[in-house]
C-alpha positions, 0 to 999 in steps of 0.5 A: 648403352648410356653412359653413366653420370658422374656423380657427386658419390662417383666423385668423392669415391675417387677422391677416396680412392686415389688419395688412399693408394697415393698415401697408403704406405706411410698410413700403413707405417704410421697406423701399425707405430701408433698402434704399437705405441698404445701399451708402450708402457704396459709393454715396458713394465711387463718386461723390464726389471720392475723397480720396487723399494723396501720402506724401512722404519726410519721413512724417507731421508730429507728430499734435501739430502736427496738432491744433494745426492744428484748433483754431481749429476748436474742441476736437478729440475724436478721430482715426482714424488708417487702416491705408493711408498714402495715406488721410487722418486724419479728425478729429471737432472739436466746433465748438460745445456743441451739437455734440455728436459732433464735425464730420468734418474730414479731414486730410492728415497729410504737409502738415497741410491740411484736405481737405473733400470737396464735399458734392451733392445725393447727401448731401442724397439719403441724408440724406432716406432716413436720416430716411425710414428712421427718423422718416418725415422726421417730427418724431422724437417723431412719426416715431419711433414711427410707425416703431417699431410699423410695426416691430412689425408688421412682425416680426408679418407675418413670423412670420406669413407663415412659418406661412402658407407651411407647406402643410396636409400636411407632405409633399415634393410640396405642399412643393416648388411653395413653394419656386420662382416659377412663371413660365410661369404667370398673372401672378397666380400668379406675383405670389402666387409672389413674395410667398410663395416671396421672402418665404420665403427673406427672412423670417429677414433680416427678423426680424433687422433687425425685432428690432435696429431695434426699438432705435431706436425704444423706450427700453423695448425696447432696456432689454428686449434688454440684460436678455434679453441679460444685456449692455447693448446701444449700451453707451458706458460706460466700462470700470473701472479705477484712474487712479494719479496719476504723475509720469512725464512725458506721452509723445508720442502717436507713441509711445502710438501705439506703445503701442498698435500693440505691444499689438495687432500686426495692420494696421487703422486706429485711432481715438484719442479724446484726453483730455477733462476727464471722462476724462483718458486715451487710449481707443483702438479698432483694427480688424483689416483681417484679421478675421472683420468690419471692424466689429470691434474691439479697446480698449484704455486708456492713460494719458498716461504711456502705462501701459495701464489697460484691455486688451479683445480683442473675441473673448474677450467673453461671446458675449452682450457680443458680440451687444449690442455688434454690433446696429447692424452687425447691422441695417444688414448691415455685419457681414460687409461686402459679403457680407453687404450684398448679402444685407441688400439682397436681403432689404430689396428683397424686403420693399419688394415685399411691401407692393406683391404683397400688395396685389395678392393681396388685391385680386384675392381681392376681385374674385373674391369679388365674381364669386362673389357676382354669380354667385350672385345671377343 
């Protein structure tokens, strides 16, 4: 009998297959975290105590006195401010130097009490499966590579499993079976059918949370992305624009508020981050609770004397700004909000199976390899 040519499909079959069983536990572990992530928040929120404030007709105290509350706690950075009156503000204190992004601290605006939710094992919970999804609940300088190039791998078994699943003849009859699960079959055909039919339909959800995880894990790719891109991608720089010195007095920042709700009339909460030594002005971002993504927003920059410096409407961004700007919604499939969770969710529950019917495809090859061979030898 001929031997069989090894071909170029046989090749990237093998490539498929070794780099998947090489890399399939930590897939498995990142696939399942990610997938658990998905409704954190709905998780969280459905769960926890629901924080919910009582508006009186006095309204809301003075933000000043609001802040002035806080700072014992420490240096209050920023607050948001959301668009439902029955919401608290949350407030980012910097408690410590080492507190880098500020500690969450939400606040009843009519009474100025701080409202500290209970935190349970569910925080905890979702801690562990933030640093199993980024670090393998590894050192970071350990975990994050390991992480990184399991990534890597991964976006190669995607591409490579896409071409696998292109049948020999490019005709509709050996398309159509690839395109469902076979149920009334063995329970190997259909464990071949749910690696290869939902890895079809997975596979372009699973390239793009490859491409954008990569982010995280490399300096070199994320350097790569924003010059591809031609826009920096987790750009937290400051926009530029001239500060003129003046001698108008400061406003109240009820009425930078004011300042900022005339420049972008629409409903949607808004986060103020306040004055700090190294930038003496209001940045300011509002969503739009009407707009094409809840995670969109708008900036805008004013001075103390409440002059806008800096006005930045998020659609009128290059498409290419846009893209950089939206990687981790992106990611995590918040891009849409819960339209495009369920889908991110589906895809990301697909992906934990694959490690797992891959396995067993290539166990029962083994096995009836193995027979073959006993067979021949009688």
């Amino acid at each position: 009998m001929a031997k069989k040519s090894y071909t170029l499909k046989t090749f990237i079959n093998d490539i498929h297959l070794w780099l998947g069983i090489a890399s399939g536990v930590v897939l498995f572990l990142v696939c399942l975290s990610g997938t658990i992530l998905t409704f954190e928040k709905e998780i969280k929120s459905a769960l926890a105590e629901t924080l919910e404030v009582t508006p009186n007709e006095g309204g809301a105290l003075p933000m000043e006195t609001l802040i002035a509350n806080l700072i014992p706690k420490g240096q209050v950075l920023r607050v948001t401010i959301p668009a439902e009156i029955n919401q608290p503000y949350v407030f980012r204190v910097k408690t410590s130097p080492s507190d880098r992004r500020g500690t969450v601290v939400y606040v009843n605006p009519f009474t100025g009490a701080a409202l500290q939710p209970e935190k349970g094992p569910l925080d905890a919970f979702f801690m562990s499966m933030f640093k199993m999804h980024r670090w393998m609940l590894m050192d970071i300088s350990i975990g994050r590579p390991i992480v990184g190039v399991a990534t890597i791998i991964f976006l190669i078994l995607s591409v490579t499993g896409l071409v696998l699943w292109f049948p020999k003849k490019l005709s509709w009859k050996q398309f159509k079976p690839r395109f469902k699960i076979k149920w009334s079959a063995s329970w190997k055909r259909i464990n071949y059918d749910l690696h290869n039919t939902l890895g079809f339909y997975a596979c372009i959800f699973l390239i793009i949370m490859a491409l954008t995880g990569l982010n995280w894990s490399f300096d070199w790719y994320r350097a790569g992305a924003s010059q591809v891109l031609g826009a920096k991608v987790f750009d937290r720089s400051q926009p530029q624009f001239s500060l003129n010195a003046s001698e108008a007095p400061e406003l109240p920042l009820k009425n930078i508020l004011t300042v900022v709700n005339q420049s972008f009339d629409y409903k949607g909460d808004v986060t103020l981050s306040l004055p700090s030594e190294k930038a003496d002005f209001f940045t300011i971002r509002k969503q739009n609770a009407k707009g094409f993504s809840p995670v969109v927003s708008n900036r805008l920059v004013v001075s103390k004397q409440g002059e806008v410096l800096f006005k930045e409407i998020f659609s009128e961004k290059p498409w290419n700004a846009q893209i950089a700007a939206l990687i981790k919604p992106i990611h995590t499939g918040e891009i849409f909000g819960s339209f495009s969770k369920v889908i991110y969710f589906l895809g990301c529950l697909i992906a934990t199976s694959l490690p797992i019917t891959g396995t067993l495809i290539w166990l029962n090859k083994l096995k009836k390899k193995r027979k073959k061979k006993k067979a021949a030898t009688v």
